[in-house]
BALOBA-1460 file (C-alpha; in Angstrom, 3 decimals):
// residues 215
<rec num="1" residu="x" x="12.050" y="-19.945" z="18.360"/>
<rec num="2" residu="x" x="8.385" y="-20.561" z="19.593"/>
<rec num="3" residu="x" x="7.729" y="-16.774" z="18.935"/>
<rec num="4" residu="x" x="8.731" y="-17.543" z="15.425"/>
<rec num="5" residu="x" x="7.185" y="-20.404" z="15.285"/>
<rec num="6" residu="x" x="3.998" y="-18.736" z="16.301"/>
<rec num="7" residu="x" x="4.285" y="-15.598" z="13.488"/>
<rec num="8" residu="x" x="5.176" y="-18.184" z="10.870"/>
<rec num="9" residu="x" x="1.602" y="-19.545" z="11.604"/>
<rec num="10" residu="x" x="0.361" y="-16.027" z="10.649"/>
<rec num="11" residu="x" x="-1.315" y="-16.495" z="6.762"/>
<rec num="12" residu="x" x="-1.085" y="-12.879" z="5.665"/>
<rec num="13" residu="x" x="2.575" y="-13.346" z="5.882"/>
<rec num="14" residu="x" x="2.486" y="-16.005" z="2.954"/>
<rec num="15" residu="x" x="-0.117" y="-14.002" z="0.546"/>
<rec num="16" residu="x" x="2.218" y="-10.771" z="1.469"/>
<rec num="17" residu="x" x="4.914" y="-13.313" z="-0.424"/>
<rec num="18" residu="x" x="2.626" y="-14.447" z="-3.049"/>
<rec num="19" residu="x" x="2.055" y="-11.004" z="-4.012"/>
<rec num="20" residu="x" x="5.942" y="-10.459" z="-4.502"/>
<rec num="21" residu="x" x="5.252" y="-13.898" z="-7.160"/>
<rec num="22" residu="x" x="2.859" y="-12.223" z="-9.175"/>
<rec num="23" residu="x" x="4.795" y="-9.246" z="-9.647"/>
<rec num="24" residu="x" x="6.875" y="-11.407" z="-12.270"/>
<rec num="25" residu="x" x="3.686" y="-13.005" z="-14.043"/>
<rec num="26" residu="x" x="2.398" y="-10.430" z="-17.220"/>
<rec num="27" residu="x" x="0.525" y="-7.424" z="-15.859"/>
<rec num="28" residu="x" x="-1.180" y="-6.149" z="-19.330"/>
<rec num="29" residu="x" x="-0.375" y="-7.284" z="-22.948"/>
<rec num="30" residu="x" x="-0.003" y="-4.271" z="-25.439"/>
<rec num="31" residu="x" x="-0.801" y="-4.818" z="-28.809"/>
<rec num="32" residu="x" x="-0.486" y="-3.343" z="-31.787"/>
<rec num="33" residu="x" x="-1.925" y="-3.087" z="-35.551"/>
<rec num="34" residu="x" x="-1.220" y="-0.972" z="-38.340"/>
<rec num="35" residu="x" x="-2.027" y="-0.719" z="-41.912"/>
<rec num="36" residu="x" x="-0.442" y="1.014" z="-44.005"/>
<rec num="37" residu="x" x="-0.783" y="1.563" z="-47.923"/>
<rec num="38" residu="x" x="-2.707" y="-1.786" z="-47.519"/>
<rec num="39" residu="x" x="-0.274" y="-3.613" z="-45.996"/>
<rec num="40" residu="x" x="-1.082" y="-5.007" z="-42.603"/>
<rec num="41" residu="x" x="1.127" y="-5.631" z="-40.155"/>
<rec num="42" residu="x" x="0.372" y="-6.860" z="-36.238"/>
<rec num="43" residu="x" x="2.472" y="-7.564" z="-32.784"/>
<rec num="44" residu="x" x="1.794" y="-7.928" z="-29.132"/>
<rec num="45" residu="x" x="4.356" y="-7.918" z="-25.909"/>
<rec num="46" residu="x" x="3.596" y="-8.724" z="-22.132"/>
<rec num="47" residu="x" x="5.131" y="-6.609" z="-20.285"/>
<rec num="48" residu="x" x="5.546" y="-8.058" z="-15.860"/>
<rec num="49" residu="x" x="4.393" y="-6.180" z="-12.611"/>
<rec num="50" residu="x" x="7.737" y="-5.538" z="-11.914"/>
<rec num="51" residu="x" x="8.083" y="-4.094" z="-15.786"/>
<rec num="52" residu="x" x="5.085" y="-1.847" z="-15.397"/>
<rec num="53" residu="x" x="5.654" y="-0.785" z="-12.463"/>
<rec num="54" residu="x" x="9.543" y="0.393" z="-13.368"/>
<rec num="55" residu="x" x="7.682" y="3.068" z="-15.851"/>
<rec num="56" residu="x" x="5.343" y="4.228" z="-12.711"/>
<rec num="57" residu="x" x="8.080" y="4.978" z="-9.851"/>
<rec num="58" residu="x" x="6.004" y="6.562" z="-6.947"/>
<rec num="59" residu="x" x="3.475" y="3.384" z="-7.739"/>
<rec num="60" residu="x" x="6.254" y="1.094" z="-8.036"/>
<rec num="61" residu="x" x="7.550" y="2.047" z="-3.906"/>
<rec num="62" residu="x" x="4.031" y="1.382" z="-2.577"/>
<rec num="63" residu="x" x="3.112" y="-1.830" z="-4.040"/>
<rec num="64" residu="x" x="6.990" y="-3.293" z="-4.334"/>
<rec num="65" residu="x" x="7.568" y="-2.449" z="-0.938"/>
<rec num="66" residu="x" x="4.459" y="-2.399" z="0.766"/>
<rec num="67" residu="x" x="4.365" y="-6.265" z="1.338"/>
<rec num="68" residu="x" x="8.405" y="-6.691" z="2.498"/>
<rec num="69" residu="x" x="7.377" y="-4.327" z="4.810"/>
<rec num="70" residu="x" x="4.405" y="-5.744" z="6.220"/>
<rec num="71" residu="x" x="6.312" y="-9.343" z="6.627"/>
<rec num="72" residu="x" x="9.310" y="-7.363" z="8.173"/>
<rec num="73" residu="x" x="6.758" y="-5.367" z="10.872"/>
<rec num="74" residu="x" x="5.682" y="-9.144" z="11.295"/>
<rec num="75" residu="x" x="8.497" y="-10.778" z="11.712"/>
<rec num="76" residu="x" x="10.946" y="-8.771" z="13.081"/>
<rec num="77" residu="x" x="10.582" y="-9.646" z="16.918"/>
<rec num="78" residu="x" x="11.954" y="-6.400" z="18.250"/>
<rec num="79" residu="x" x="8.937" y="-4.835" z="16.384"/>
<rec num="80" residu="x" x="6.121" y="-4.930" z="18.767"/>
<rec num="81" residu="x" x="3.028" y="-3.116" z="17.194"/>
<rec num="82" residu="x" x="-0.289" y="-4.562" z="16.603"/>
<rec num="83" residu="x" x="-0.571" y="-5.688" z="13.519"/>
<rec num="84" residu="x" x="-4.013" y="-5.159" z="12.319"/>
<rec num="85" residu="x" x="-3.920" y="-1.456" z="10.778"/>
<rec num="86" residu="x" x="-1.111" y="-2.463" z="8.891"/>
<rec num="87" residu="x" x="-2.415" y="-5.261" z="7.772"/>
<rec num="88" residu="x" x="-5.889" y="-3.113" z="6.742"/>
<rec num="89" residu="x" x="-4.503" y="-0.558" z="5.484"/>
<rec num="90" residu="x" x="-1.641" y="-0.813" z="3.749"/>
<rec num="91" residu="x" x="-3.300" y="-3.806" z="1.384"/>
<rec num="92" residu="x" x="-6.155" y="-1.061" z="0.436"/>
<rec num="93" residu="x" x="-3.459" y="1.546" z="-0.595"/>
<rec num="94" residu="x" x="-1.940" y="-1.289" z="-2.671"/>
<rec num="95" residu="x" x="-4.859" y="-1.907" z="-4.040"/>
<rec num="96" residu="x" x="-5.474" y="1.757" z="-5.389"/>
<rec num="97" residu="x" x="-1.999" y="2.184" z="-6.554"/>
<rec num="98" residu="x" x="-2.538" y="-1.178" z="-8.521"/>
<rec num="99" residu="x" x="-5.546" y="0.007" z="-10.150"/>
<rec num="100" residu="x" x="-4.092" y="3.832" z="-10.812"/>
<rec num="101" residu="x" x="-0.737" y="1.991" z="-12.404"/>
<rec num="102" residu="x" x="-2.741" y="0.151" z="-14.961"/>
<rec num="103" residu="x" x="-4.731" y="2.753" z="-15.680"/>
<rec num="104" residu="x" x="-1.553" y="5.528" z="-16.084"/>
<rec num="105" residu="x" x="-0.268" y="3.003" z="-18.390"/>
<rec num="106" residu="x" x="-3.417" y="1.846" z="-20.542"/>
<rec num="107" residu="x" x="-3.713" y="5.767" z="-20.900"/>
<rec num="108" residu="x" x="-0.058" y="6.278" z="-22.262"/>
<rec num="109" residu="x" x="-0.502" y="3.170" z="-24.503"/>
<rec num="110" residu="x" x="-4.317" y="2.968" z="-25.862"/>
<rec num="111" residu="x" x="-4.580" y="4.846" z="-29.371"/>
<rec num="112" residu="x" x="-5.312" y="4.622" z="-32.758"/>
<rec num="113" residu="x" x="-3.566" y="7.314" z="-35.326"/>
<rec num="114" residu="x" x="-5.254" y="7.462" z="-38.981"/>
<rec num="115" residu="x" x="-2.554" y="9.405" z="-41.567"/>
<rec num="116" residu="x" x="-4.004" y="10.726" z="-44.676"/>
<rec num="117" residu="x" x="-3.018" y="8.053" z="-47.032"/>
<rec num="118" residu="x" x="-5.607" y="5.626" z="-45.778"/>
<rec num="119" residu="x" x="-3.161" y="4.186" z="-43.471"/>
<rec num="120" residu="x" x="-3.680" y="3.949" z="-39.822"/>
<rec num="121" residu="x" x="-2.150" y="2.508" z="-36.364"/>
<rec num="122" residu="x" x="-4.119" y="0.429" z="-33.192"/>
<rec num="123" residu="x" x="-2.017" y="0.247" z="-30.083"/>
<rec num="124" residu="x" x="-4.320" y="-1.594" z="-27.223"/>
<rec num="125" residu="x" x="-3.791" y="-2.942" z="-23.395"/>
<rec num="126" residu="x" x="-5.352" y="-5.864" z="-22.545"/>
<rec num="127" residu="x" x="-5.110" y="-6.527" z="-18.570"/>
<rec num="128" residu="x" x="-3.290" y="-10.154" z="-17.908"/>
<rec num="129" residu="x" x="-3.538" y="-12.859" z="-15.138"/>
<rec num="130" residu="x" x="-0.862" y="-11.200" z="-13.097"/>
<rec num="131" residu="x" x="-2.630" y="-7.632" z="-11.818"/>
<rec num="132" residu="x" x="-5.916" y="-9.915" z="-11.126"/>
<rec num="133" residu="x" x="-4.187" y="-12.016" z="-9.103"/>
<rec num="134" residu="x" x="-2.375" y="-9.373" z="-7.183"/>
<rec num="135" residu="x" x="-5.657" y="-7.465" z="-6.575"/>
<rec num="136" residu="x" x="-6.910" y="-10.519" z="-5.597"/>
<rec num="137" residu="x" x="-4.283" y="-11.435" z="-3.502"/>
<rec num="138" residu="x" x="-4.572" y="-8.166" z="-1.642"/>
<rec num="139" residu="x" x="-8.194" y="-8.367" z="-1.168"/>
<rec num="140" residu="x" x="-7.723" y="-11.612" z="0.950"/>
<rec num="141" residu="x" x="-5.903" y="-9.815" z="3.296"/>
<rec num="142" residu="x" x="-7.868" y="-7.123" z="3.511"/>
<rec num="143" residu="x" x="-10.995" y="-9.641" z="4.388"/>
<rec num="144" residu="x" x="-8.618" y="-12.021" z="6.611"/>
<rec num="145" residu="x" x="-8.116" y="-8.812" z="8.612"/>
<rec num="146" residu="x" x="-11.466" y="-7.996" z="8.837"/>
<rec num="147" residu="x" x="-12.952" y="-11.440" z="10.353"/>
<rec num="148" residu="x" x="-9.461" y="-12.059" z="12.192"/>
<rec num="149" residu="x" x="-9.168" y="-9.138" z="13.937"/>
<rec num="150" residu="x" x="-12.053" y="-6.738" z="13.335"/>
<rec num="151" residu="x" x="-14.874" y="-9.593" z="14.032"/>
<rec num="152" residu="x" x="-16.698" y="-8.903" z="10.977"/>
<rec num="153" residu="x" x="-19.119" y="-11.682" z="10.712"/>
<rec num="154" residu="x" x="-21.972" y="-12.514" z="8.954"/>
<rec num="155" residu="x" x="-24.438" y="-11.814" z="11.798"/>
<rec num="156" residu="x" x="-22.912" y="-8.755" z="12.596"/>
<rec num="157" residu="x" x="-23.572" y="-7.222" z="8.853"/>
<rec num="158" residu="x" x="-27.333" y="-9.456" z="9.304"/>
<rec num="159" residu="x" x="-27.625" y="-7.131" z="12.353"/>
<rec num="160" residu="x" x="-26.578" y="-3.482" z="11.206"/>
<rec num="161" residu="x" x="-26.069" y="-3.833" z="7.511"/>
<rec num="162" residu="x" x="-22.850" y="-3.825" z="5.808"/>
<rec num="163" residu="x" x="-22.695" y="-0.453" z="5.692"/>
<rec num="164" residu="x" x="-23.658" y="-0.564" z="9.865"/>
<rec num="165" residu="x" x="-21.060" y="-2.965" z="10.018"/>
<rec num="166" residu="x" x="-18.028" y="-1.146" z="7.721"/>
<rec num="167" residu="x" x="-18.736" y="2.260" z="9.731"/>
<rec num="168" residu="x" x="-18.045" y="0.621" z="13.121"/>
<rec num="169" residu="x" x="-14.753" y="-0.794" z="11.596"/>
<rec num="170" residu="x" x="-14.151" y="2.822" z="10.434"/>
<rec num="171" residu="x" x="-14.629" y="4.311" z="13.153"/>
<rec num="172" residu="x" x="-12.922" y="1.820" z="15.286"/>
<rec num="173" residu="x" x="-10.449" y="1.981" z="12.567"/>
<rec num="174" residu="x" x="-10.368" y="6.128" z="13.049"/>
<rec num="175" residu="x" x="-9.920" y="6.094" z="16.849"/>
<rec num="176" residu="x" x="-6.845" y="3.464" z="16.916"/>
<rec num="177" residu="x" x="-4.837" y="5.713" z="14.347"/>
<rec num="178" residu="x" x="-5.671" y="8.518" z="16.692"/>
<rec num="179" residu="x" x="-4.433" y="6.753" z="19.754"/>
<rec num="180" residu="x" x="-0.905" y="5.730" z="17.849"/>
<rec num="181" residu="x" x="-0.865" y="9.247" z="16.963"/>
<rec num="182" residu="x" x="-0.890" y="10.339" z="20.892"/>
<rec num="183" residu="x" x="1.543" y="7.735" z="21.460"/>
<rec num="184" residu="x" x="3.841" y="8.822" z="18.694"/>
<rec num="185" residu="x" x="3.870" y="12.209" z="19.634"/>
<rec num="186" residu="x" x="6.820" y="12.924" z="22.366"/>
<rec num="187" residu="x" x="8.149" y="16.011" z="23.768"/>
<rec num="188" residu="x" x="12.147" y="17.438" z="23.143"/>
<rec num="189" residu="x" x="14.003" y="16.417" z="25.858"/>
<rec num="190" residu="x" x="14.402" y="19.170" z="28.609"/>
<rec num="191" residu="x" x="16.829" y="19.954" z="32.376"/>
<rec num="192" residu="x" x="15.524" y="22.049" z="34.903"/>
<rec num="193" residu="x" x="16.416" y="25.906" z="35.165"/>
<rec num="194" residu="x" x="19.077" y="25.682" z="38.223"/>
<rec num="195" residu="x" x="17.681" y="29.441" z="39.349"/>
<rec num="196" residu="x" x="13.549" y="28.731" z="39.394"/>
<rec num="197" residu="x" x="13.620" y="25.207" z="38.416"/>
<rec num="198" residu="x" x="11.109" y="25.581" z="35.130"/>
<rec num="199" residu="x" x="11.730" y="23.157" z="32.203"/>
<rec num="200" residu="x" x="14.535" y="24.351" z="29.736"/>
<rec num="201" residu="x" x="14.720" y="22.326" z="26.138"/>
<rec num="202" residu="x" x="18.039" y="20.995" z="25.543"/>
<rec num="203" residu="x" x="19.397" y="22.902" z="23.165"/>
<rec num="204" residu="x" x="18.023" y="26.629" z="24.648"/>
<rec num="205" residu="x" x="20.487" y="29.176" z="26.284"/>
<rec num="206" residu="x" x="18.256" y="30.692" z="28.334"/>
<rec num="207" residu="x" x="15.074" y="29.737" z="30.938"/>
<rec num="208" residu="x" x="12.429" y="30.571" z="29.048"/>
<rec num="209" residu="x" x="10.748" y="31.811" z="32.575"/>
<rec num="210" residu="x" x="13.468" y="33.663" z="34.040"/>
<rec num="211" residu="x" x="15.825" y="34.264" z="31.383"/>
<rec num="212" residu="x" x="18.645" y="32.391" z="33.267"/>
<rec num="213" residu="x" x="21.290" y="31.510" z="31.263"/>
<rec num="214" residu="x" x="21.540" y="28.038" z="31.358"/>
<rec num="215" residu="x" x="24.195" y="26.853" z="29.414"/>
């Protein structure tokens, strides 16, 4: 319970739900215009995160599930990683796929048509409250992470620059993902060749030394 206790404390854990919040406010606002034989006729719709994101599947996994899986790595006690690359990381893929959902959708939905009888149709997107706030939402984690566990500071980018400063945190960034990626990597479990003792793979018929046969 004081373990809890402890990760309930943790801040990203409560914008991670906030973001799940705005997913229901309106994303983008099409509307539409059209006149036609002089007749004019007009109509808008909001359409949700959750809405816009149904139309844009692959999107729709990263950003929907990217935060329940952060709070889950997080939470979970029997999930003992550090926390900070996840927490970097996955917020600035969010991020992107935010921006490249709006943007797949604004393209689908922005156009005006003209027909030869003077009469002509305006669809438009208008972004809404609820991908600011998302974006926003995900950028405070991404900058909690950054002072909290990276130590980016105000001297420090006074001292090298920000750009000084961001290519440390790459490159610190670059050599912990390389270090998981050692760890991650295991080897196929293997028994001993009973005639010269070399390492078979479980699974193999045959020393791969001596050609015993080994099973």
């Amino acid at each position: 319970d004081k373990i809890m206790n402890e990760k309930l404390k943790e801040p990203r854990i409560y914008l991670c739900a906030a973001v799940f919040i705005s997913m229901f406010l309106p994303w983008a606002s099409c509307e539409s215009s059209a006149d036609v034989m002089g007749i004019s006729a007009s109509g808008s719709a909001s359409i949700s995160g959750v809405a816009l994101l149904q139309i844009n599947f692959i999107t729709s996994v990263l950003i929907f599930l990217i935060p329940g899986l952060l709070i889950c790595l997080d939470l979970i006690p029997s999930i003992k990683i550090p926390m900070r690359l996840p927490y970097l990381l996955a917020p600035i893929v969010s991020v992107i796929m935010s921006v490249v959902s709006i943007l797949l959708y604004k393209s689908q939905s922005s156009s005006s048509v003209s027909f030869g009888d003077d009469s002509s149709m305006d669809i438009s997107l208008h972004i809404k409250i609820g991908f600011i706030i998302t974006i926003l939402l995900f950028i405070a984690i991404i900058v909690y992470t950054l002072i909290h566990d990276f130590a980016l500071d105000k001297d420090a980018i006074k001292e090298k620059g920000l750009k000084g400063a961001i290519s440390d945190i790459a490159g610190e960034v670059s050599g912990e993902m390389s270090e998981t990626v050692k760890k991650t990597n295991f080897e196929l479990p293997s028994s001993k060749c009973p005639q010269c003792g070399s390492p078979v793979t479980i699974g193999k018929k045959y020393c791969p030394d001596c050609g015993t046969k080994v099973q």
